[in-house]
N, C-alpha and C positions, 0 to 999 in steps of 0.2 A: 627864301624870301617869297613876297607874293608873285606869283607865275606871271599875272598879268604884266609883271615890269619888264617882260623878254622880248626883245625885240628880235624875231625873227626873219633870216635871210635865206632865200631857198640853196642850197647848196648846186655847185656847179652848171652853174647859171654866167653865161660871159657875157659881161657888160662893157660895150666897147665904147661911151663916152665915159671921159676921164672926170666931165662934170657930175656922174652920178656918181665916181667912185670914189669923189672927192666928200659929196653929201654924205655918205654912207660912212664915212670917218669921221667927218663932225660930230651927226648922231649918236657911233658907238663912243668915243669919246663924252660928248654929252651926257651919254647912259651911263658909262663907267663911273663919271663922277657922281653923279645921282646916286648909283649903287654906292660908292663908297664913303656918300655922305650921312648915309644913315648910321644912325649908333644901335652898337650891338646889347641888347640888355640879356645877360648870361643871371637865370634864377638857378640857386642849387638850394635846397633845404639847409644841406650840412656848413652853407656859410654864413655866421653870426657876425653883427658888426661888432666894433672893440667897445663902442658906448650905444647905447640901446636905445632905439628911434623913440620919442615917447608919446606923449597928445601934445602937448605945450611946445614939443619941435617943430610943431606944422601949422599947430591951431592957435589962431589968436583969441576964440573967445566960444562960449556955449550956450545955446537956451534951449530949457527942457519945456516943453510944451505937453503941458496934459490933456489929452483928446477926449471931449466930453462925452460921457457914456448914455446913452440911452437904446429902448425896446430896437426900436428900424435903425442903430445903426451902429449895432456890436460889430468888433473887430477881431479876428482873431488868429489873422494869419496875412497878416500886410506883406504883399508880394513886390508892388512896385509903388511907389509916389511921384509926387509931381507939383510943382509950384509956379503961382504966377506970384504978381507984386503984392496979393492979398489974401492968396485962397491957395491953399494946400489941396491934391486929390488924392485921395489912398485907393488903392486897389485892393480888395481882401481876397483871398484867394478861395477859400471854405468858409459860408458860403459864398459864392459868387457875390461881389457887388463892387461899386464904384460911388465913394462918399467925398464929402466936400465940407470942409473947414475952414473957418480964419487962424488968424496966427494967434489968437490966442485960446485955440484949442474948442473953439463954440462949432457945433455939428451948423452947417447950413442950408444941403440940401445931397440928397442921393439920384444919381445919373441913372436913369434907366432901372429891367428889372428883370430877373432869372425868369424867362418864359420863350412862348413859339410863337409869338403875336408877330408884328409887324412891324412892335417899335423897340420887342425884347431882345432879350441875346438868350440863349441857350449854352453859350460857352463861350467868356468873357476872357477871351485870350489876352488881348494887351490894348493899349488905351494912350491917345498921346492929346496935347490942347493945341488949340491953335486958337492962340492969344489975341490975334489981328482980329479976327470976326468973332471972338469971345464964344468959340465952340466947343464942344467934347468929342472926340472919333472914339468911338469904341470898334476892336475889331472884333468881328462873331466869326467863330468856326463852325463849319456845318451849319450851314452853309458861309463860304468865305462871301464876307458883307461889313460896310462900314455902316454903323447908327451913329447920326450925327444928332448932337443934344445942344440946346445952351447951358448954361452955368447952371440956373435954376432948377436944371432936369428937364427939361421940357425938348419931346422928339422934334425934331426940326427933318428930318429926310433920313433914306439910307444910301448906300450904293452899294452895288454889287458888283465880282469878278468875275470874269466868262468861265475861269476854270481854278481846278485848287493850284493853290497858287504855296502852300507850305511857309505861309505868313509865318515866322516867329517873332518877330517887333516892329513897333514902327513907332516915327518922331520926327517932328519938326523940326528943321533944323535951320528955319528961316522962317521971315514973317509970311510967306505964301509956298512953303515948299517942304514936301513933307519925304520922309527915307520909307521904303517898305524895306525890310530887312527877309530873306528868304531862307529858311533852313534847309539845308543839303541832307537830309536825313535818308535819302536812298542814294544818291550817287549821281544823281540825274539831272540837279537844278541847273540852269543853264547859267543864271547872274544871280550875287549874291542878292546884291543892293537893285533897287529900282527907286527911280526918283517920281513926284507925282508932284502936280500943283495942287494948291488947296479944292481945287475945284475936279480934282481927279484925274486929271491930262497926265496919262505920262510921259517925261521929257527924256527921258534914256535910263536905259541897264548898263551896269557896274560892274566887274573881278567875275571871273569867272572860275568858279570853285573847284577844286580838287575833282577829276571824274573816276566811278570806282562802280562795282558792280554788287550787290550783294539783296538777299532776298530778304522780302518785305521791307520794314521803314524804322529808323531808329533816331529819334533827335533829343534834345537835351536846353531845359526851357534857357539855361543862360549859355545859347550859342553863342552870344553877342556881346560884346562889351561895347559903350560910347558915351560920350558926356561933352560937357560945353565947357572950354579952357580958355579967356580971352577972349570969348565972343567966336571961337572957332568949334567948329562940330569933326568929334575925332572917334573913331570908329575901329575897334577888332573883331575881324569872325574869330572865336575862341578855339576852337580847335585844332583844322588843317591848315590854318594861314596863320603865319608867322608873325605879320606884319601891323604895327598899326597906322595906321591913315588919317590924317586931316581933308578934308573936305571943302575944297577951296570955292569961289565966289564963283567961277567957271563950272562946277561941280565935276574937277577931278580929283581921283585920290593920289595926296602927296604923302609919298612914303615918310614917317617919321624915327620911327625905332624897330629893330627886329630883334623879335626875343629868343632868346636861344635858350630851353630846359635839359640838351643833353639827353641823353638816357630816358629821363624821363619826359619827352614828348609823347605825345600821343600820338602810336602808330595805327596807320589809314587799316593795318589789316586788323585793328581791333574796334572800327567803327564799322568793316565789313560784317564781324561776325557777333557786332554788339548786343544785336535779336536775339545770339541763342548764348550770349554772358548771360546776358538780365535774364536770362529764364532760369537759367542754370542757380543764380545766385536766389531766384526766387523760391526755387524749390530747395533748397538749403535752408531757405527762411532769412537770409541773408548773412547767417552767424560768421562767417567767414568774407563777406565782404562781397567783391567781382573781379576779374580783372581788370575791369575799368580803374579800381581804386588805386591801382598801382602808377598809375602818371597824371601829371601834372595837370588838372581841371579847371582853368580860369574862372572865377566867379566876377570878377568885378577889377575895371582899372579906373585910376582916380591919377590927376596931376596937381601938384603945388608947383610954391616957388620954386623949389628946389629938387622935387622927384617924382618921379613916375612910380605908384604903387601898386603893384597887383595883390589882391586878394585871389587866392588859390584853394583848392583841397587837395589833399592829398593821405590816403590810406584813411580815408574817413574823417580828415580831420583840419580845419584850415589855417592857412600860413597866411604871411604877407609881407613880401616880395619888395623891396625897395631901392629903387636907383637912383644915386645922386647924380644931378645931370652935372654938376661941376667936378666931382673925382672921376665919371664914368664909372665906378665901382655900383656892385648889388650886396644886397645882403638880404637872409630872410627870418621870421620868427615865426612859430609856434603856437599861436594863441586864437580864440576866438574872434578877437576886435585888436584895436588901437590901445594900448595900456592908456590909462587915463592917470595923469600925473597932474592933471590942471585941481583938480576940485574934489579927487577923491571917489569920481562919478563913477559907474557903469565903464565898462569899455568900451567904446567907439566900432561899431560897426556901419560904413559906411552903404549905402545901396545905391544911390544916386549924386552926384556931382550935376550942378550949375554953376559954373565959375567961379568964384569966390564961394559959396556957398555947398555944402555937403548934407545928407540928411540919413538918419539911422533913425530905429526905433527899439524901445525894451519893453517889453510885459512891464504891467504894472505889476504883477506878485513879486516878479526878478526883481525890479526895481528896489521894492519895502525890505525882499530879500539882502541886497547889497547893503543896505544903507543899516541895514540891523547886521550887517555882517563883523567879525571882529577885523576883520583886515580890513573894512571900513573906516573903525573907529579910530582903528592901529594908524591909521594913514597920516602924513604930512604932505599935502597935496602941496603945489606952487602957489593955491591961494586959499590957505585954510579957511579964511573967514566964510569962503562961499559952501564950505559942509553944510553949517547951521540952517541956509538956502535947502539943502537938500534933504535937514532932516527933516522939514516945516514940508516939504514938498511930500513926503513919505507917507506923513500923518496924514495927510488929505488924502491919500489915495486908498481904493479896498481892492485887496488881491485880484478881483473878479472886474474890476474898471477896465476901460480899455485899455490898450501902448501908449506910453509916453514917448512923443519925436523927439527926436535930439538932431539942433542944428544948429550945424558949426559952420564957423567962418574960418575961412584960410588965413594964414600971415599973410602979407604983404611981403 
């Protein structure tokens, strides 16, 4: 479980009022039940369920959104998104930029720009809003630096940290209070999590991460998982911490699930010596893989009504992980996305949760692709008449347009 939930007592220590020794049983009592009220979530690849999770078990409904193409603001590798109540922001990965949409797919303005200026980024690492004063944070690496923008692009300030700080995400998780998320990628970080206000105050450090020794730096861009469930901000370091946490109004973390992979967790001595896998597998050309592929790699966790999902990889290839919170059982699949049983569509690959709300994207060539595909045509979706929706959608699009979003709304 997460380390930080240990409440330590120095051993052989004599405490001769009976009112502390009394406090001190409360507590561990206290503690014990905490610990044993968390649910255990046990992923094994080899366990299938008897009836197969499908899109229409989860999802109540879909709109594909075609993202309008033009020169300043091809897309071609959407890494992260992001929505308020009108405006979509994509993050593209190569090259570097940060665009901005309505919902129905109209480009409306581009955040900032790949340079060394004063109001550019040089390396567009991760980007979160804050909705209350209608901002954009971008976070720049090299130097560690926040470019604050408004909606329309336009540089409004920066700020800067004293030191590297090994930012790997950050996100608001309140109308004035944002998470810097910190990657442990050498062994040394002190606190996962650091909270900030919107104005950059930090209000306290969080969990303190696995400590371990190994030479030079090794990190992995989704060490993070978190998303918004209820109105509540819930939170996994992906790797060395088991645990995942909700983020209460006090800003503590309340343990929620502890997942258990077995065998295949990820052992701390193969993030030690992960600098000289990846080289190894590099110079192979990677035809054989790494040792990393061999255990269980979080990519992404997602909540419904009724389960907790994890999107995984494993041996190169991704799973998804599913617990029902009312049997307590898991089960996992094999496949790229969410089988799409609704409409015939693309399969569901989640990136981002907002409460009721989910967001994935497909290439447009994929897209023309599936829908010309025969096990397209072959299909009896749960709502056939919405293909013909898909095949009109198909026709409008050329191979070379940008991704089509896909966003789904949860059951109830």
């Amino acid at each position: 479980m997460g380390k930080n939930l240990a409440i330590v007592f120095e051993r052989n220590v004599i405490i001769p009022c009976l009112f502390v020794i009394v406090i001190y049983l409360f507590l561990m009592i206290g503690y014990n039940k905490s610990v044993s009220a968390q649910e255990q979530v046990v992923i094994n690849p080899k366990i299938n369920c008897n009836n197969e999770i499908l899109f229409s078990d989860l999802f109540a409904d879909i709109n594909y959104i075609p993202l309008e193409t033009k020169i300043e603001n091809l897309i071609s590798e959407p890494s992260k998104v992001r929505i308020t109540d009108s405006l979509i922001f994509i993050k593209n990965h190569k090259p570097p930029a940060l665009l901005v949409f309505n919902y129905s797919g109209n480009f409306i303005a581009k955040i900032g720009r790949e340079g060394r200026g004063p109001a550019e980024y040089n390396w567009l690492r991760s980007f979160c809003i804050d909705e209350k004063n209608r901002h954009v944070f971008i976070y720049n690496k090299y130097p560690d630096k926040l470019l604050i923008y408004n909606y329309d692009g336009t540089f409004v300030k920066s700020h800067s940290y004293k030191k590297d700080i090994y930012m790997n995400d950050i996100e608001f998780f309140s109308d004035d209070k944002y998470v810097l998320m910190r990657d442990n990628r050498n062994g040394e970080t002190p606190f996962s999590y650091e909270f900030y206000t919107s104005n950059h105050q930090l209000i306290e450090k969080k969990i303190k991460p696995l400590s371990f020794s190994m030479k030079g730096s090794f990190g992995l861009t989704e060490a993070f998982s978190y998303y918004a469930y209820n109105n509540i901000f819930i939170v996994k370091e992906n790797l060395l911490n088991d645990t995942l946490y909700s983020i209460s109004e006090s800003l503590e973390f309340v343990p929620r699930y502890v997942f258990n992979f077995g065998r295949l967790t990820f052992p701390v001595e193969v993030q030690i010596n992960s600098w000289e896998i990846a080289l190894k597998a590099q110079s192979n050309g990677w035809e054989s893989g790494s040792e990393m592929d061999k255990y269980i790699m979080p990519a992404g966790i997602f909540e419904t009504h009724g389960h907790i999902i994890l999107c995984y990889r494993l041996n190169e290839k991704f799973h998804w992980g599913y617990y029902n919170k009312k049997t307590k059982k898991a089960c996992s699949y094999k496949n790229w996305g969410i089988r799409n049983d609704y409409d015939g569509g693309p399969d569901f690959h989640p990136i981002y949760q907002k409460n009721t709300l989910m967001l994935g994207f497909i290439h447009a060539y994929e897209f023309i692709e599936h829908v010309n595909s025969k096990a397209f045509k072959n299909s009896t979706p749960k709502y056939p008449e919405k293909k013909k929706e898909l095949e009109k959608l198909a026709n409008s699009l050329d191979e070379n347009d940008n991704p089509v979003l896909m966003l789904v709304k949860l059951k109830e």
